[in-house]
N, C-alpha and C positions, 0 to 999 in steps of 0.2 A: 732591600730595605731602604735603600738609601731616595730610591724613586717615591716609595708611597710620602716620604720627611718633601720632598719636593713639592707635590703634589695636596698637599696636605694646604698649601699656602694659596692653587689656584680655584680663587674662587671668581667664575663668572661674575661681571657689576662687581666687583668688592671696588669700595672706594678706597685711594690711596691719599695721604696727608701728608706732604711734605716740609720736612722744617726750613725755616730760611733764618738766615742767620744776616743779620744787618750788624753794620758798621757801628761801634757804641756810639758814637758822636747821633747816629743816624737813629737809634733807637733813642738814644736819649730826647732829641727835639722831637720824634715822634710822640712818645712817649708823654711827655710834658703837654701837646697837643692834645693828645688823649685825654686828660687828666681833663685839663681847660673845658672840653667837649662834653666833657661827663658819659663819654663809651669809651670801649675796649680796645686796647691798640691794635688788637688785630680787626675789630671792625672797622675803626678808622683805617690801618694799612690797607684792606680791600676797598674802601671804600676810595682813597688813592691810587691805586692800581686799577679799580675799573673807570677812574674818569680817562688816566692815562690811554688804557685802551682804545678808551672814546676818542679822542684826540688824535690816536694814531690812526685807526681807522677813516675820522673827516678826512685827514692828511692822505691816505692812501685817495678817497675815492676823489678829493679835490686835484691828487695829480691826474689822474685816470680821466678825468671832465678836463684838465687843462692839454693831456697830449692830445684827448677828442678832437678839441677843439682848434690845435694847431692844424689836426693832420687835413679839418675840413676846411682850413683858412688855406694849406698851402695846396689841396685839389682847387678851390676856388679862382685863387689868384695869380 
């Protein structure tokens, strides 16, 4: 019995929603941003967490072109 109560939850693709839980201080200025913006703080928090993203990824590929570019500068010279 206790297999099909398991099983009962696996569903292929099911989308999962995770809650996050921010610092009041941190929800509060969000929040208030929100507000000013006239959208949803969770559209604005995604909307901050995919620039982040962005930013981390240029950072990645920017070091990735700078070791490039050391490793042809010290075959070179």
């Amino acid at each position: 019995m206790r297999a099909a109560a398991v099983l009962q939850f696996d569903r292929p693709g099911a989308k999962l929603s995770l809650p996050v839980y921010l610092d009041d201080q941190v929800q509060a200025t969000l929040a208030a941003l929100a507000t000013a913006k006239g959208v949803e703080l969770s559209t604005l928090v995604n909307d901050l967490l995919r620039k982040d993203i962005e930013l981390i990824e240029l950072g990645r590929r920017a070091s990735a072109i700078a070791r490039s570019t050391k490793g042809r500068a010290a075959a070179l010279g």
